[in-house]
N, C-alpha and C positions, 0 to 999 in steps of 0.2 A: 645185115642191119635189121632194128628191129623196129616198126612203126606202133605205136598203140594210136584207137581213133576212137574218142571218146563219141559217142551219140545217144543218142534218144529218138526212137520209132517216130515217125510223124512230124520230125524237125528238117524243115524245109532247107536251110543251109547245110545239115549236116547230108542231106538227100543228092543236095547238088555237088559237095566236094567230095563224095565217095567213087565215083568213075574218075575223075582224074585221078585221086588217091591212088587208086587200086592200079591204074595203068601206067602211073608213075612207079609205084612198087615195083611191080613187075620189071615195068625197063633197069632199074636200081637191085634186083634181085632179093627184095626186101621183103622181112612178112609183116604182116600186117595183123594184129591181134586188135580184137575189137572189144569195145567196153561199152556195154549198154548200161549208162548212167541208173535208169531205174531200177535195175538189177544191182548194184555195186553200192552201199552206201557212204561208202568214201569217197567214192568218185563222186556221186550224187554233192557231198556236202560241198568235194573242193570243187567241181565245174558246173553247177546248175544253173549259171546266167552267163557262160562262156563256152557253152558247147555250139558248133563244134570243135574238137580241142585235138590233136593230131602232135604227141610227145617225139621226135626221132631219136634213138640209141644215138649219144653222142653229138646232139644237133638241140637244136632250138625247139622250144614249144610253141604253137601254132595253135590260138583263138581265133573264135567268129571275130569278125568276118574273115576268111581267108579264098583266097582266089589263087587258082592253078597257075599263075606264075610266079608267086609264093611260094606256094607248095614246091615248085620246081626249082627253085633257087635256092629254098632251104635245103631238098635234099642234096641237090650238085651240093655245096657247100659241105655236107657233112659225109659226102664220098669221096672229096677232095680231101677234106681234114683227117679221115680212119684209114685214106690209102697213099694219101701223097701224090695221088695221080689226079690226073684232069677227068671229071667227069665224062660219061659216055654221049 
């Protein structure tokens, strides 16, 4: 599975859901590509007042504000949906 995490350096919510992000991944066996909106100007135009933004392969998109029980439900959900099986 594949997670993109849209951010911008210096943005406090995106600062905060990047350690659950990443240890979520990890348990989900997911990667994680990252997209530094000031670097990307698509990304820039479609997220610059909604990052952070957290897209899942097959799964739901994820706006600020988001909190790691979120983030956690969204992925079980979209590992139950790509495998048919019960989350880990």
């Amino acid at each position: 599975m594949r997670i993109t995490f849209y951010y911008r350096p210096g943005c406090g919510l995106c600062e905060e859901i990047e350690e659950p992000l990443t240890q979520l991944a990890a348990a989900h066996n997911a990667e994680i590509a990252r997209v530094n909106i000031d670097e990307d100007r698509a990304a820039l135009r479609r997220y610059w007042d909604k990052i952070p933004v957290i897209e899942i392969e097959g799964g739901p998109t994820l706006a600020a504000p988001i909190d790691g029980q979120a983030l956690a439900a969204a992925l079980a959900r979209s590992v139950t949906i790509r495998t048919g099986e019960s989350p880990p």
